[in-house]
Every structure is written in C-alpha cells, then in structure tokens.
Backbone as CSV, one residue per row, in Angstrom:
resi,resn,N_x,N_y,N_z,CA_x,CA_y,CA_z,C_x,C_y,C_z
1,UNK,-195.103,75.329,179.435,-194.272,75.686,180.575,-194.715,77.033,181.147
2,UNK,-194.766,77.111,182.237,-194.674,78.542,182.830,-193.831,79.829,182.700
3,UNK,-194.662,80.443,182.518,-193.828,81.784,181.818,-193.022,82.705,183.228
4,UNK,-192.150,83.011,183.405,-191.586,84.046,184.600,-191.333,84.914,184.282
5,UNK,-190.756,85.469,182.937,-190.877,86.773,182.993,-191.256,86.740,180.958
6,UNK,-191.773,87.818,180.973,-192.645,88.620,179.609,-192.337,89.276,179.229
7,UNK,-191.762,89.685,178.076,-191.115,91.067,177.336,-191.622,91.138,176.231
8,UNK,-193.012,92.212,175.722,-193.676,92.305,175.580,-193.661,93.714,174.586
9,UNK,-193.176,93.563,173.186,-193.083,94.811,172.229,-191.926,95.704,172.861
10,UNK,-191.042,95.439,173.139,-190.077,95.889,173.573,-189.169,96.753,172.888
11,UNK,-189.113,98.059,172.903,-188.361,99.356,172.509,-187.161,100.008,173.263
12,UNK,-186.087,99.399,172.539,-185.008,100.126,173.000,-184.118,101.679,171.745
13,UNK,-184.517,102.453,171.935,-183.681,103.478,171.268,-183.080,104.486,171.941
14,UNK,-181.659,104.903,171.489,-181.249,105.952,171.791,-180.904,106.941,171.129
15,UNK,-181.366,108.407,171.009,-181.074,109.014,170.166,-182.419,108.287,168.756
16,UNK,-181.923,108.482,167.499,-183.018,107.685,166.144,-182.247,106.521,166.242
17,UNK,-181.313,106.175,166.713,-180.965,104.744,166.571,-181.822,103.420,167.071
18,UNK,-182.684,102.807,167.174,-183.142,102.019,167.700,-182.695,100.771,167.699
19,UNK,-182.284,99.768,168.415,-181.489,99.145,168.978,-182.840,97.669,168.819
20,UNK,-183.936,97.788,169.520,-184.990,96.483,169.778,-186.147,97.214,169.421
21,UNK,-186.657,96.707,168.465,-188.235,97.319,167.541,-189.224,96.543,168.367
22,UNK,-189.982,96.283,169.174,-191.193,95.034,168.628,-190.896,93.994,169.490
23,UNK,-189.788,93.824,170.416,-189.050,92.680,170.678,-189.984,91.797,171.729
24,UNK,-190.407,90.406,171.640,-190.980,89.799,172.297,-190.246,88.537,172.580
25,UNK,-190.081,88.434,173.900,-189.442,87.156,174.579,-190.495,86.499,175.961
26,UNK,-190.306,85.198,175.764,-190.917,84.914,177.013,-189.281,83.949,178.001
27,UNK,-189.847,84.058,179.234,-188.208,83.103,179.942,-189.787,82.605,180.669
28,UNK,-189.013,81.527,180.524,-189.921,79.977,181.105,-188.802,79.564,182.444
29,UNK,-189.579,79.445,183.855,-189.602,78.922,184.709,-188.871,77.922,184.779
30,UNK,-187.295,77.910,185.359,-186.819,76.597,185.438,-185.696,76.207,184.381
31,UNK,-185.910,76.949,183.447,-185.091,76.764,182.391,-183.624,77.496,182.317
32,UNK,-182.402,76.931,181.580,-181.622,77.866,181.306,-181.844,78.770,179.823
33,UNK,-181.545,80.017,179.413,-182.204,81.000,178.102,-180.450,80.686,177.923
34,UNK,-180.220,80.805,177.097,-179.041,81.692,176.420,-179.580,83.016,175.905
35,UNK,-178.672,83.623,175.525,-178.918,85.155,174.924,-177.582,85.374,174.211
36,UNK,-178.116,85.696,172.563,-176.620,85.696,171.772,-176.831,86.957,170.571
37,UNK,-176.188,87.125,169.749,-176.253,87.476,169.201,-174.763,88.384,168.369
38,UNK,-174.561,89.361,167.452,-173.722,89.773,167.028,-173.400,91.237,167.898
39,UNK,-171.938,91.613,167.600,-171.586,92.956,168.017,-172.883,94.075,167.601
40,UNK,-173.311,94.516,168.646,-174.264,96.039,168.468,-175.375,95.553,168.366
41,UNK,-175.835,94.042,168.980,-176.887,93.396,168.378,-177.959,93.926,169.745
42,UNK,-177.445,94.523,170.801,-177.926,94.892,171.598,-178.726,94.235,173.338
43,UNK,-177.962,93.158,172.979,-177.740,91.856,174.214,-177.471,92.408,175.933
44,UNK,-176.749,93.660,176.174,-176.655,94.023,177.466,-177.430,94.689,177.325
45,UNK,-177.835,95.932,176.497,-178.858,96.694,176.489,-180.130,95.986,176.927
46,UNK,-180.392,94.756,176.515,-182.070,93.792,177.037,-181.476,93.510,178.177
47,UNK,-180.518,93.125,178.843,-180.322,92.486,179.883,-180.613,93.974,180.808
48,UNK,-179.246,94.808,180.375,-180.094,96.140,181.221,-181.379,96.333,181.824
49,UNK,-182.189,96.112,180.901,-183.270,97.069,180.795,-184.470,96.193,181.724
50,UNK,-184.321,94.426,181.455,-184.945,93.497,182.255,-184.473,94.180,183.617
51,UNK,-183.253,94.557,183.957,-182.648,94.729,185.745,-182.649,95.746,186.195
52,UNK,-183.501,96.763,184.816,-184.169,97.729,185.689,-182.924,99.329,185.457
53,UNK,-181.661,98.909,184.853,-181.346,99.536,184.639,-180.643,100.574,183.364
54,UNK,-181.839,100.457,182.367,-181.502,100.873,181.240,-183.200,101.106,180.986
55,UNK,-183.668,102.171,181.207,-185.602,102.260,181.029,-185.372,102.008,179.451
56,UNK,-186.845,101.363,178.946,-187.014,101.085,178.250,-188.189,102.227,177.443
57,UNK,-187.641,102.215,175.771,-188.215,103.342,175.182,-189.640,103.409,175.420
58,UNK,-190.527,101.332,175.308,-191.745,101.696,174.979,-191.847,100.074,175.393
59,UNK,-192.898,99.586,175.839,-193.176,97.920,175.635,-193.421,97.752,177.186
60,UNK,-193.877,95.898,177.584,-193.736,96.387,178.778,-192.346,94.594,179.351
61,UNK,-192.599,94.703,180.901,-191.710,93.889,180.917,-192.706,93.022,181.970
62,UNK,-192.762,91.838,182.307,-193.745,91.323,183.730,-192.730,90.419,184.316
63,UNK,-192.602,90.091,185.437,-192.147,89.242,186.353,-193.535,88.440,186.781
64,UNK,-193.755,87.835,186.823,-194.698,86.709,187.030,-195.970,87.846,186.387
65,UNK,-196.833,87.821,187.567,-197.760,89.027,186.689,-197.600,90.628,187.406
66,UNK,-196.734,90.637,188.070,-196.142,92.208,187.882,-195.354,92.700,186.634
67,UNK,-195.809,94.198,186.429,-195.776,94.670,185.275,-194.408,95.865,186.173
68,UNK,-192.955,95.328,185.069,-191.930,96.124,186.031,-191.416,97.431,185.096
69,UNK,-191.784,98.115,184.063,-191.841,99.261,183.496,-192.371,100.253,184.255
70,UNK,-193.248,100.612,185.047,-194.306,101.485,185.492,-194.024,101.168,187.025
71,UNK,-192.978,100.048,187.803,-193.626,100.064,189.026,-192.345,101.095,189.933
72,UNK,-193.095,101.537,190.789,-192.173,102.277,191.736,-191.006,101.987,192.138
73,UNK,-190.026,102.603,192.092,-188.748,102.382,192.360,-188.531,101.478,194.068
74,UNK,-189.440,101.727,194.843,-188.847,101.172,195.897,-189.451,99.461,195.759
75,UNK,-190.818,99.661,195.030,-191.233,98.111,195.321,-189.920,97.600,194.069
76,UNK,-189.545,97.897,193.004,-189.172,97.246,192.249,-187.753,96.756,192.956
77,UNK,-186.963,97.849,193.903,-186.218,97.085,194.749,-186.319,95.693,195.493
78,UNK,-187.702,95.954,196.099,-188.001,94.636,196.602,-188.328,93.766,196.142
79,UNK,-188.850,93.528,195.051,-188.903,92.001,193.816,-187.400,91.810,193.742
80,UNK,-186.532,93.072,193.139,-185.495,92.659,192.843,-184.544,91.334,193.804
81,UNK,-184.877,91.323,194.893,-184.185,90.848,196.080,-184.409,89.153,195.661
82,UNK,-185.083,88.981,194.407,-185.067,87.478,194.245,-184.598,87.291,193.182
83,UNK,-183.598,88.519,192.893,-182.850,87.792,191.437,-181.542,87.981,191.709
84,UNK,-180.987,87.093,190.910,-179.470,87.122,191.400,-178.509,87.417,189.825
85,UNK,-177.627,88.300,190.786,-176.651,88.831,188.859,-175.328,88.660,189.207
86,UNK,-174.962,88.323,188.498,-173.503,88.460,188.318,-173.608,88.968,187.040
87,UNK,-172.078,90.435,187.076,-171.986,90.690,185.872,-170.414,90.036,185.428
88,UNK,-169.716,90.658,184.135,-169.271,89.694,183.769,-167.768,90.389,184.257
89,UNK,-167.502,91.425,184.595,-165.573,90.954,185.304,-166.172,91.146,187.091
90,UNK,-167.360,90.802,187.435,-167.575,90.371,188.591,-168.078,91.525,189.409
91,UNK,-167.674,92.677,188.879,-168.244,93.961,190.006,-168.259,94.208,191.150
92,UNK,-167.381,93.190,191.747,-166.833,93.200,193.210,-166.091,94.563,193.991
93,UNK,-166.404,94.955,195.176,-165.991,96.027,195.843,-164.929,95.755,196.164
94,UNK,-163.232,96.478,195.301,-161.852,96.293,195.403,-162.092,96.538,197.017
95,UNK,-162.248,97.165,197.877,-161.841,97.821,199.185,-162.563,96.799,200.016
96,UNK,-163.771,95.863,199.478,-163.607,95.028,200.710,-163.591,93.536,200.386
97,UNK,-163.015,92.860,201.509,-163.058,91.537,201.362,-164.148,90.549,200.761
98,UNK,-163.718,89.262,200.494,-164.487,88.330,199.805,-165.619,88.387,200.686
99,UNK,-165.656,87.868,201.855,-166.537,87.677,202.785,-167.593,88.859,203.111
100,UNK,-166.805,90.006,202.614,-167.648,91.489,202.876,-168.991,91.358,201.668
101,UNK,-167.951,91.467,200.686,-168.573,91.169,199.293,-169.907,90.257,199.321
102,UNK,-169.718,89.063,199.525,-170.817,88.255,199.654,-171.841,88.606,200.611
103,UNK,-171.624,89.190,201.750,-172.606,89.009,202.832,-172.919,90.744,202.482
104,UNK,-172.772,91.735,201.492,-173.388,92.715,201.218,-174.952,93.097,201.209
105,UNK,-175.277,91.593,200.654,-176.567,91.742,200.095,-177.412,91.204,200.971
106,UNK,-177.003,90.985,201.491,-177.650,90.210,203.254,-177.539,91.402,204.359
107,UNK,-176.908,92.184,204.264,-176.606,93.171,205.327,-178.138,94.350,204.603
108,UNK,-177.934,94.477,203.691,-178.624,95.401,202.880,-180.164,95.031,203.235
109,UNK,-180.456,93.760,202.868,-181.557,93.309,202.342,-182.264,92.711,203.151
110,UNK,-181.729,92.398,204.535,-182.462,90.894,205.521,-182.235,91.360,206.887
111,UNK,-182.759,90.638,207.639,-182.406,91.264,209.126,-181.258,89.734,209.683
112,UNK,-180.828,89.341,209.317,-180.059,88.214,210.004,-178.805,89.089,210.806
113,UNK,-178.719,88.192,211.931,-177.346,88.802,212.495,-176.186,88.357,211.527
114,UNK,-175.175,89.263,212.404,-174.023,89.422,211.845,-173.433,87.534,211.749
115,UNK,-173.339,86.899,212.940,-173.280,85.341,212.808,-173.969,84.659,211.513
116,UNK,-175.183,85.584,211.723,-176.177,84.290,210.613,-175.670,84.570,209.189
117,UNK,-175.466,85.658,209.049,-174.662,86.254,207.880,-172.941,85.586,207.356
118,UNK,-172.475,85.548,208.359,-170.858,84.819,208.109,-171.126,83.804,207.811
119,UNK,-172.292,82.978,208.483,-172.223,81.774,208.195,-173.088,81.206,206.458
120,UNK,-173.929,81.533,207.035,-174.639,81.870,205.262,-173.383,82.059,203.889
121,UNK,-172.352,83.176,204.165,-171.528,83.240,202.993,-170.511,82.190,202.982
122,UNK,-170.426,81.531,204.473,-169.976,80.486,204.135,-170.397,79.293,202.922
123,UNK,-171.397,78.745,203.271,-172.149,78.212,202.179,-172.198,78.303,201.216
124,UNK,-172.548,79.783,200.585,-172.351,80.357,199.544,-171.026,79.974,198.808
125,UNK,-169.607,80.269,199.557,-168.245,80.220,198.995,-168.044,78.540,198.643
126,UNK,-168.570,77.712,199.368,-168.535,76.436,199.375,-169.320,75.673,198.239
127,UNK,-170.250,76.059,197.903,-171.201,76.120,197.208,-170.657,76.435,195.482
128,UNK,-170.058,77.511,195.814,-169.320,77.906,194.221,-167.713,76.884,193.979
129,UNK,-167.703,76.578,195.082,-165.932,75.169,195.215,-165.196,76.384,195.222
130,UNK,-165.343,76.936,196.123,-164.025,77.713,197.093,-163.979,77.610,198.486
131,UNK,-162.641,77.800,199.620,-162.335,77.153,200.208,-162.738,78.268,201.307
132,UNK,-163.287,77.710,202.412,-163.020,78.792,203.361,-162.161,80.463,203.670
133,UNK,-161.128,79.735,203.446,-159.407,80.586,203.431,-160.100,81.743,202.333
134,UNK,-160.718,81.783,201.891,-160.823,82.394,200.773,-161.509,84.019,200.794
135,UNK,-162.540,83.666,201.787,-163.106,84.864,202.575,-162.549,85.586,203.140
136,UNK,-160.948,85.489,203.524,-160.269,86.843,203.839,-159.829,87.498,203.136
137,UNK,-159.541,87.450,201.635,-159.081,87.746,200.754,-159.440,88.836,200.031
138,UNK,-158.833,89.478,199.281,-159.617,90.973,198.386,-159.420,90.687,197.128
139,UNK,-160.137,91.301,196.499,-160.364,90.709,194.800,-159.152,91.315,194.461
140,UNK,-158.498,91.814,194.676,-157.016,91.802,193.624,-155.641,90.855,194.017
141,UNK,-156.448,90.102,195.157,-155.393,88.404,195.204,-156.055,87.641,194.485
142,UNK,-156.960,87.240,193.745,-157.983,86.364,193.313,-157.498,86.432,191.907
143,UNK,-157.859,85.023,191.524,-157.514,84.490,189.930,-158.723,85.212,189.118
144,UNK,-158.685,85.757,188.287,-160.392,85.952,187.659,-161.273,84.812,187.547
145,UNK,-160.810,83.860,187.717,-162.045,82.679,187.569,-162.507,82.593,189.196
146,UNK,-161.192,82.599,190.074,-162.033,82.988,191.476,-162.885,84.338,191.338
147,UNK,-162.375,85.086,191.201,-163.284,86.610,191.305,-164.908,86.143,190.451
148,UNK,-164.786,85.428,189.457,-166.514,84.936,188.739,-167.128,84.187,189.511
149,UNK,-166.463,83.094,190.441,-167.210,81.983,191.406,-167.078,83.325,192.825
150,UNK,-166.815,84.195,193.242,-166.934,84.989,194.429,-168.138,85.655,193.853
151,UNK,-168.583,86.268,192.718,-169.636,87.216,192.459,-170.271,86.236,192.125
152,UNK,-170.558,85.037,191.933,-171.444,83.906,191.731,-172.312,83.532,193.009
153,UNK,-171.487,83.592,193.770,-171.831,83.329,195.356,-172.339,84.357,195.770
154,UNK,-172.228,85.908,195.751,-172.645,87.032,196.018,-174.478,86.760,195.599
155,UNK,-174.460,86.793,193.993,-175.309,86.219,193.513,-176.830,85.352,193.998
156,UNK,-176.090,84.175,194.620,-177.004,82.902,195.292,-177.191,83.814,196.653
157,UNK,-176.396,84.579,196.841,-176.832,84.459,198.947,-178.222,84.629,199.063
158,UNK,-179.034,85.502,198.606,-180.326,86.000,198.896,-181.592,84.580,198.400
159,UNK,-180.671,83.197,197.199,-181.595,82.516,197.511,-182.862,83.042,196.570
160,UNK,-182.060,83.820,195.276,-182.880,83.997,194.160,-183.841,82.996,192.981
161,UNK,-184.856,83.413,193.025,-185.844,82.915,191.965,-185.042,82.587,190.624
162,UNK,-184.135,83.677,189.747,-183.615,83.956,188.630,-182.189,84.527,188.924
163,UNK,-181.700,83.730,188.048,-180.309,84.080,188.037,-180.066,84.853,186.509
164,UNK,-179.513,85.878,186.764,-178.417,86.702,185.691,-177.737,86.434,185.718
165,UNK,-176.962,85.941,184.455,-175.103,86.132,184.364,-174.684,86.334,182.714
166,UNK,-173.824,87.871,183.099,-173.225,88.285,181.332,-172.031,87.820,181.396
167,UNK,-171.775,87.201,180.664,-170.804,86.522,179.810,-170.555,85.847,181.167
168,UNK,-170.668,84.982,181.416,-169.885,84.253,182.361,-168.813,83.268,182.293
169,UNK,-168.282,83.077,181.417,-167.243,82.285,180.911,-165.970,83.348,180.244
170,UNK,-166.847,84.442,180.031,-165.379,84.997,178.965,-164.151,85.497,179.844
171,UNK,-163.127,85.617,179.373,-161.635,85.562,180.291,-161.456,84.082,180.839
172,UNK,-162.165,83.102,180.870,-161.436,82.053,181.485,-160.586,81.027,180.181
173,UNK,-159.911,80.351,180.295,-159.101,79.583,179.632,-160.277,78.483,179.552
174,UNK,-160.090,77.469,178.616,-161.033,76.176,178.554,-161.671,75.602,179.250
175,UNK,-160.433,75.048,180.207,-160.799,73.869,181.722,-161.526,74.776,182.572
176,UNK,-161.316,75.626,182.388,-161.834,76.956,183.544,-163.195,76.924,183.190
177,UNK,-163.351,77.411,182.128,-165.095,77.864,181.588,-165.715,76.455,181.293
178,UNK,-165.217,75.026,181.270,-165.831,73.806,181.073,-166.608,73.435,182.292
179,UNK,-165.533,73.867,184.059,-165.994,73.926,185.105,-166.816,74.202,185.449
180,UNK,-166.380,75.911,184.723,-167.648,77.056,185.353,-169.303,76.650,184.600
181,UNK,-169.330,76.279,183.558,-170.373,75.632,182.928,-170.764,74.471,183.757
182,UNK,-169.923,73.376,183.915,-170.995,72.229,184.755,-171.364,72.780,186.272
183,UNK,-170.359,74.071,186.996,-170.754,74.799,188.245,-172.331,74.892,188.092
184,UNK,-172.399,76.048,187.224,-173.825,76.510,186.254,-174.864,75.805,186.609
185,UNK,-174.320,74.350,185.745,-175.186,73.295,185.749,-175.881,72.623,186.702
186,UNK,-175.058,72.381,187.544,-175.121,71.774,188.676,-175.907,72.608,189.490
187,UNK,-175.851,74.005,189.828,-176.730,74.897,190.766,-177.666,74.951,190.224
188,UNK,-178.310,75.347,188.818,-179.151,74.879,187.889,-180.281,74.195,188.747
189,UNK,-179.389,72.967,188.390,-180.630,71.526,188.710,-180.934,71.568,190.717
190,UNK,-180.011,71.507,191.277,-179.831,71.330,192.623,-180.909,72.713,193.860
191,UNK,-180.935,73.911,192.642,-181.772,74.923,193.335,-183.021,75.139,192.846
192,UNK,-182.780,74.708,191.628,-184.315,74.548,190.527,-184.135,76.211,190.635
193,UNK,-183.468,76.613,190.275,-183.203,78.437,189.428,-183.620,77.850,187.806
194,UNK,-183.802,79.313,187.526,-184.412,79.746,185.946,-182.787,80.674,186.036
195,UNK,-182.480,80.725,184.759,-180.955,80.964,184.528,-181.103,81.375,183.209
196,UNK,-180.967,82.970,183.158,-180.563,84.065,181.780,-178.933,83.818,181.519
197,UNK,-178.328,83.651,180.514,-176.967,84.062,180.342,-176.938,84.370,179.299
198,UNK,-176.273,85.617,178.973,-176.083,86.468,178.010,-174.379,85.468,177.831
199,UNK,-174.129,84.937,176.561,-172.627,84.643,176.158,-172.657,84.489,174.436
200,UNK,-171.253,84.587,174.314,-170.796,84.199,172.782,-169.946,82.830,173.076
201,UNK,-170.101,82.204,174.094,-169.442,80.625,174.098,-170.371,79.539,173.361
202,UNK,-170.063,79.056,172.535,-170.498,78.077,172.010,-170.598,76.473,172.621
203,UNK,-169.616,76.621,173.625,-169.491,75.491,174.521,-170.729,75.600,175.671
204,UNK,-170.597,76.617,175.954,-171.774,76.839,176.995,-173.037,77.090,176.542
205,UNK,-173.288,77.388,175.351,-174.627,77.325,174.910,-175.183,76.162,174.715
206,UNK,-174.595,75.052,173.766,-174.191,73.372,174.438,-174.555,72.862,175.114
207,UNK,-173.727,73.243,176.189,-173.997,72.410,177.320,-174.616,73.211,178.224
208,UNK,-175.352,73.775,178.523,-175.963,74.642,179.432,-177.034,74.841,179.168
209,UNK,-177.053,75.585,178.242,-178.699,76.369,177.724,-179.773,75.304,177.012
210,UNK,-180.923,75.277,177.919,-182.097,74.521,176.749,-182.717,75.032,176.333
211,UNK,-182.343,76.665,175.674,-183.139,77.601,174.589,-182.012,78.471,174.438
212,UNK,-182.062,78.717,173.359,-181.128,79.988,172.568,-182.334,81.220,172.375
213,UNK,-181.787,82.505,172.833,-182.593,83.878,171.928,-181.582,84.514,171.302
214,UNK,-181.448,84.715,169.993,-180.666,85.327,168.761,-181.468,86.818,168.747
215,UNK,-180.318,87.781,169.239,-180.942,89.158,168.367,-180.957,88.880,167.130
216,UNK,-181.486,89.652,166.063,-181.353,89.599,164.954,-182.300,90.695,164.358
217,UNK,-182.421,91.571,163.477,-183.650,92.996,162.964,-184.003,93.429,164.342
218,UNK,-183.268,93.519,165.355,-184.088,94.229,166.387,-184.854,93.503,167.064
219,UNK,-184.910,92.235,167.050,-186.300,91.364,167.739,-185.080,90.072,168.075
220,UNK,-186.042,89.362,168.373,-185.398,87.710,168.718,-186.058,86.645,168.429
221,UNK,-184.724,86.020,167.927,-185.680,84.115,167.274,-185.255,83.252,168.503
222,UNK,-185.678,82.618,169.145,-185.948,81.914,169.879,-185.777,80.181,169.524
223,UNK,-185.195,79.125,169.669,-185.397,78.147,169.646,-183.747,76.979,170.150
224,UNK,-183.897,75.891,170.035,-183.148,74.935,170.493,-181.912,75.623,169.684
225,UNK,-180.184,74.683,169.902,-179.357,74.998,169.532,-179.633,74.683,167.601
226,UNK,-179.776,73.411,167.898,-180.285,72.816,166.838,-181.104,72.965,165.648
227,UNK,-181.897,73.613,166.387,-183.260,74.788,165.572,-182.626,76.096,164.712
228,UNK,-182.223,76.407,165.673,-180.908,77.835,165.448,-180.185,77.512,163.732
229,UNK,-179.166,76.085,163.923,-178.674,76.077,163.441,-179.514,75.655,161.998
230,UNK,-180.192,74.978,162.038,-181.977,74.956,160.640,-182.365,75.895,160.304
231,UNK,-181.808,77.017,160.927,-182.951,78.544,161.082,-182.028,79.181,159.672
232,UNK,-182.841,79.338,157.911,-182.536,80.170,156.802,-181.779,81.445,157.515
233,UNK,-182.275,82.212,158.247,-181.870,83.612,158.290,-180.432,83.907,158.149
234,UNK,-180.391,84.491,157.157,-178.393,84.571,156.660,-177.920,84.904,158.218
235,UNK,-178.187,85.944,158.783,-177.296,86.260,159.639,-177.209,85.209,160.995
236,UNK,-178.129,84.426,161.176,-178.462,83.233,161.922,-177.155,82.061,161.583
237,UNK,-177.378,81.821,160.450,-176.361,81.102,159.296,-174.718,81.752,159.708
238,UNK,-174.613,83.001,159.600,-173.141,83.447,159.949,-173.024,83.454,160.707
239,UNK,-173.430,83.508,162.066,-173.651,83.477,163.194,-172.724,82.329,163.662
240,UNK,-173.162,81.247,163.297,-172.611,79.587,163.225,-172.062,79.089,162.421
241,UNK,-171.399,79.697,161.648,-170.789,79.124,160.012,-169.522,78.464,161.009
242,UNK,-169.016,79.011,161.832,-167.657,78.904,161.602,-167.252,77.051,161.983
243,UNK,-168.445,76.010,162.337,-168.133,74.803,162.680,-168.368,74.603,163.747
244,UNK,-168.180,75.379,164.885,-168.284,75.009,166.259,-169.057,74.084,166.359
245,UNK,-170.146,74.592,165.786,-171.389,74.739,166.944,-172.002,73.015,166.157
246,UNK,-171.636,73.038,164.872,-172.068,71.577,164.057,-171.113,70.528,164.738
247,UNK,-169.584,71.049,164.858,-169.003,69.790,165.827,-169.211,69.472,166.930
248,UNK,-169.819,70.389,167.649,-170.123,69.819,168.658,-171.461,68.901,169.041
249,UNK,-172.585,69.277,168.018,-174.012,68.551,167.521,-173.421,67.173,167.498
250,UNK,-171.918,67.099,165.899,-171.937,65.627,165.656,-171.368,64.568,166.821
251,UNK,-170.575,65.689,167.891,-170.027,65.044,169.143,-171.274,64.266,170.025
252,UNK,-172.336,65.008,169.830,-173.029,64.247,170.721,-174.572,63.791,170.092
C-alpha cells in the first residue's frame, strides 16, 4: 500500500522524561489507523507533533515525500490546508455561529466568494446529517454530539487528503457514538480520505479502523484488531483483558 505519511525514529521528550524513543509508524493511503494506547502513553503528544504542533525532540516526519520537521512555517501552513482535524470537545469559536465556524477555513484559506462559501458549508452541514436550521446557531445551543458533527464539517470543508480526529466518540452516549462511527464510515469510503483517530472506544476500533497503533515502551505495535489481541506483550494483553474487544470478535 502506499505510504502518506512516515514517522521515522521519532523523539518526543520533555524535560528527562521521554515520552516516544525510536518511534516508527507508517499511515497508508486510504486507510482508517486507530491510535490507542494507555494513560501517559503519549497518544496526543504524536498526534500533536504530526499537526505540527508539539516540535518534535529528534526523528523526522514526511507527508508524501515532504519532510515536515525542518520545513518553513509558512509552506507547512500550506500542505496543512489538506488535512482536516477535528479535536475532541470540538474547538469551535463560542462567539460565532455554526455557519461562521465552518466557512472559517474557507475565508482563511481560498479565494471563493462569500456565496460560494455559504453554500459550500451548506454541504458540509448536510453531509455530517444536520439540518440547514442549524447554521444559525452558536455552539452553546448545540447537543455535544451536534457540536462533534459541526467541527466534523469544519473539518471536510477544505476537501482534505487526511482526516484527524481525537477521541471522536468520547462524551457521546452509545446510539450517538454507533452513528458517529458509521458517519466516519461512510465519509471514509464515499471521499476515499485516509483517517487517523486517536480513541479508547473499543466499538470504534471495530468497526472503523483497519489497523490499530498501540503505544507501548515508547514506540508502537502496529497490526489488525485481531493481531493486537494475539500480540504476548503483557501490557497489550491488559490493554484488552477486560472482554470487550473478544466479544465483539465472537459477534462477528
């Protein structure tokens, strides 16, 4: 498979604490990654540091074959413009509307008029299964599962290569995060995006992800859910003890 992005001896420390020794990941083109691991295992810290905002101690990072450790702050802006993030309580601007919100990154980033822009976040809102009506609204009328499908849509407008999303399920109730997972899914297949998600849902690793990366000593094991769960490494093993993740194997 094609590789899209390279992380390549990867050093995260702060202070003597070091956080990622050595760490090598590849994200393959097209695919969804999961990204898991335990408390302090250092999971936003890699996600950080891929988005540019957490420099990295030592190693390097590539986006296709740009090398994004070393590159100038303004070009690295402009690659950036093909990835899309959502973080995880949504990071939405309280002071402006849904519709503001979404068409931010279009105002910022593109020359479209102001029309081509309304209409575009239209799509976008429609796109995530929210309703028109919805774009007048300010994130402190919004359900939190609306506020995750509004920064979801923020996300898609620009029509990104790679999608980010941390924790994207956590705070929702079941039916909520079962949705938001086949949402996932569905944009997934329909845009042909490559899709990082950093979560501790076991449901969504499941059904979503066709690779797991486990922190674990500072580095990452890499493989199917399935693999994972074959994988000796005690802390791999505790990781999944608790059943989930085997009932849901024998479910399907």
């Amino acid at each position: 498979m094609e590789t899209l992005i390279s992380i390549r001896q990867l050093v995260n420390q702060f202070g003597t604490q070091r956080v990622h020794d050595g760490l090598n990941l590849e994200i393959y083109r097209g695919e969804v990654l999961g990204i898991v691991g335990g408390s302090g295992s250092g999971k936003s810290v890699l996600l950080r540091t891929v988005l540019g905002l957490q420099p990295a101690f030592s190693g390097e990072i590539y986006f296709g074959s740009t090398e994004l450790t070393q590159l100038p702050p303004e070009d690295f802006t402009r690659l950036k413009q093909h990835w899309g993030v959502m973080f995880q309580r949504g990071a939405l601007f309280s002071s402006l509307s849904v519709a503001d919100n979404i068409e931010f990154p279009l105002r910022e980033f593109s020359n479209l008029s102001a029309q081509e822009c309304r209409e575009l976040m239209y799509v976008r809102l429609e796109m995530v299964g929210l309703e028109r009506a919805v774009a007048d609204k300010f994130p402190a009328q919004l359900s939190g599962g609306m506020v995750k499908r509004v920064a979801l849509a923020r996300a898609l407008v620009l029509d990104p290569i790679v999608l980010f999303l941390d924790e994207p399920t956590s705070g929702l109730d079941p039916v909520s995060a079962e949705e938001f997972d086949q949402l996932i899914g569905t944009l997934h297949r329909n845009l042909k995006l490559t899709v990082v998600m950093v979560t501790h849902d076991l449901d969504s690793l499941f059904s979503t992800c066709d690779r797991i990366a486990m922190l674990v000593d500072k580095q990452v094991v890499v493989g199917t859910l399935r693999e994972l769960l074959a994988n000796p490494h005690p802390e791999i093993q505790h990781y999944f003890s608790g059943g989930r993740a085997r009932a849901l194997l024998r479910g399907n």
